[in-house]
C-alpha positions in Angstrom: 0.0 0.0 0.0 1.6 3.2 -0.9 2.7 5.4 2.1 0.3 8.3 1.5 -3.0 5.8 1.5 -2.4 5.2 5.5 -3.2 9.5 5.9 -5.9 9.2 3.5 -7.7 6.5 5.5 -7.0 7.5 8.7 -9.0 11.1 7.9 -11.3 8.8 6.4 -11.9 7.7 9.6 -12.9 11.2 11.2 -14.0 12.8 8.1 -17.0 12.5 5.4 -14.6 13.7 2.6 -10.8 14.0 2.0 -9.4 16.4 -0.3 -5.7 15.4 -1.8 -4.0 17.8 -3.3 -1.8 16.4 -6.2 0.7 18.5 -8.8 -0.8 20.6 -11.8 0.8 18.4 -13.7 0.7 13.9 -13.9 -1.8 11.3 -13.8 -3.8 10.8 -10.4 -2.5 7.9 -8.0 -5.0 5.3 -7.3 -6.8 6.0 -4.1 -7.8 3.9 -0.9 -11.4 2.3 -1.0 -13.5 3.2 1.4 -12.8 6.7 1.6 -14.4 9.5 -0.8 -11.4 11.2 -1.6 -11.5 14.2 -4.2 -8.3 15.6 -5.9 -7.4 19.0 -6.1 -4.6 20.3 -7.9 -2.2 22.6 -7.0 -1.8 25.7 -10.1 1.5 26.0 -10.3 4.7 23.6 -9.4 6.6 24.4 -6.6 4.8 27.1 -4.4 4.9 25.3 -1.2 2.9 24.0 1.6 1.0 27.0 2.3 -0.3 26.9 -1.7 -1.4 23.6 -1.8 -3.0 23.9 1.3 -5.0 27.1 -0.3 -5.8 24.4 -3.4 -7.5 22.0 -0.9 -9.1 24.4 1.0 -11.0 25.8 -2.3 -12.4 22.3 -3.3 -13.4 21.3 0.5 -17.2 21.4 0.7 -16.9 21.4 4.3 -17.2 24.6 6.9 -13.9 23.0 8.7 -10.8 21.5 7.1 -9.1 18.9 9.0 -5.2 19.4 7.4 -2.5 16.7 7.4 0.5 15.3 5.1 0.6 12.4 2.9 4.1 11.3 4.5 2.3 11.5 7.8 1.3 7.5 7.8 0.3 7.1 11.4 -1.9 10.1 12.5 -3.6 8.9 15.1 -7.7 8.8 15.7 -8.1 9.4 18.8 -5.8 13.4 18.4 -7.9 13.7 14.9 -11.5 13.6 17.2 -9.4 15.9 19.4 -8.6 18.3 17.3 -12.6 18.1 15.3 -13.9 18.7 19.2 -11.8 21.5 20.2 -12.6 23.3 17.0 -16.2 22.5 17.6 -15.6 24.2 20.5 -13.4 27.1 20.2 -14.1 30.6 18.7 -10.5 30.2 16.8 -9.8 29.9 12.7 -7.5 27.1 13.7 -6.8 24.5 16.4 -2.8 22.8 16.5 -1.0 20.7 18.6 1.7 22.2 21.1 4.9 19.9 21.0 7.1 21.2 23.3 7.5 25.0 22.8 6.2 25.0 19.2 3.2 24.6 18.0 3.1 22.3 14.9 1.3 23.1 12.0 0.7 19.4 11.0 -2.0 18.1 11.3 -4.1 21.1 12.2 -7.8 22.0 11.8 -8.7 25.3 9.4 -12.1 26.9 9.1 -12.8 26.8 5.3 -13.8 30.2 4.3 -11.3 32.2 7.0 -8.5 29.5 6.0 -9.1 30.3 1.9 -8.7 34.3 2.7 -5.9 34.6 4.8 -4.1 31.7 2.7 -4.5 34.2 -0.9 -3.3 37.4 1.5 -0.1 35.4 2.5 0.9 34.0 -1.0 0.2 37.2 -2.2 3.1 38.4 -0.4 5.2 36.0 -0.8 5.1 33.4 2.1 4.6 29.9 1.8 4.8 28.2 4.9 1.9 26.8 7.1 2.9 28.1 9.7 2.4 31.7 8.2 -0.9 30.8 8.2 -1.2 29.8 11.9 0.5 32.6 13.2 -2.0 34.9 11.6 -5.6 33.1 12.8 -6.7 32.7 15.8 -5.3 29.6 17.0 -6.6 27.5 19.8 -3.4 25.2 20.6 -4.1 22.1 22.4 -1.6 21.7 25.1 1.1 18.8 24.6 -0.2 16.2 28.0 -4.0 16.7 26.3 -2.7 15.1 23.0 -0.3 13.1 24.3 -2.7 11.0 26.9 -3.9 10.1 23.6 -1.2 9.4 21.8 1.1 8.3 24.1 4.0 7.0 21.7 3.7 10.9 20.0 2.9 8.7 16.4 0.8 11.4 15.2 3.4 13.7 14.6 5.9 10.9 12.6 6.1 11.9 9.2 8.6 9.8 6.0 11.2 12.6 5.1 13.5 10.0 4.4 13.4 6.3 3.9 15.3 5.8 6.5 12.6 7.1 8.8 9.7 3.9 8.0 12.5 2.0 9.8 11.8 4.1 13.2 
């Protein structure tokens, strides 16, 4: 199973629809089955995170995005229903998990419409990280023991950046 199908169908497992945002350019990837997942494309090679994150944010249908990486294999349910609840609850654009003294922008939750604007204003000027994006909505940051008494082992945060790391 390709790495990027254990992301897919562990949103699937929180969320009615996933969203994957793929190149401009290439065939699509064969998907999971089980999940309804809907490809976006991002417009133009290379622009970063914080672009493709705008791509997938303009085909959601839904009011809240929830935001993670294909190289992210073992998100983690139990965080995912976390992070759905506390933006359910919150009066915040975006709810992130504090590791240590950061907060991490993967996964993260982002209200659609708020998400799409601020996401055009920051390419527009040139930034392309997600964290941009954090740093200017409001941001309700669950604290590291809340997450982490639900993910005890911290797998939610692994990502693949090398090969070497599926051997962790």
């Amino acid at each position: 199973m390709p790495l990027f199908h254990h992301a897919i169908l562990r949103l699937g497992e929180v969320c009615s629809e996933v969203v994957v945002v793929l190149p401009p350019e290439g065939s699509e990837r064969p998907m999971p089955i089980g999940v309804e997942v809907r490809v976006a494309r991002d417009p133009v090679e290379g622009e970063g995170p914080l672009a493709g994150l705008h791509a997938g944010l303009l085909a959601a249908r839904q009011d809240v995005a929830l935001v993670a990486a294909g190289d992210m294999p073992e998100l983690q349910t139990r965080v995912l229903i976390e992070l759905l609840r506390v933006a359910d609850e919150a009066e915040a654009d975006a709810v992130a998990l504090r590791d240590g003294d950061v907060v991490r922008p993967l996964p993260c939750i982002v209200r659609t419409t708020r998400g799409i604007d601020v996401c055009h204003a920051l390419l527009h000027d040139g930034r392309r990280a997600l964290r941009d994006l954090l740093d200017a909505l409001r941001t309700a940051v669950i604290d590291e023991p809340t997450w982490v008494a639900l993910d005890p082992e911290r797998r939610t945060l692994f990502d693949v950046d090398e090969p070497a790391d599926l051997s962790d």
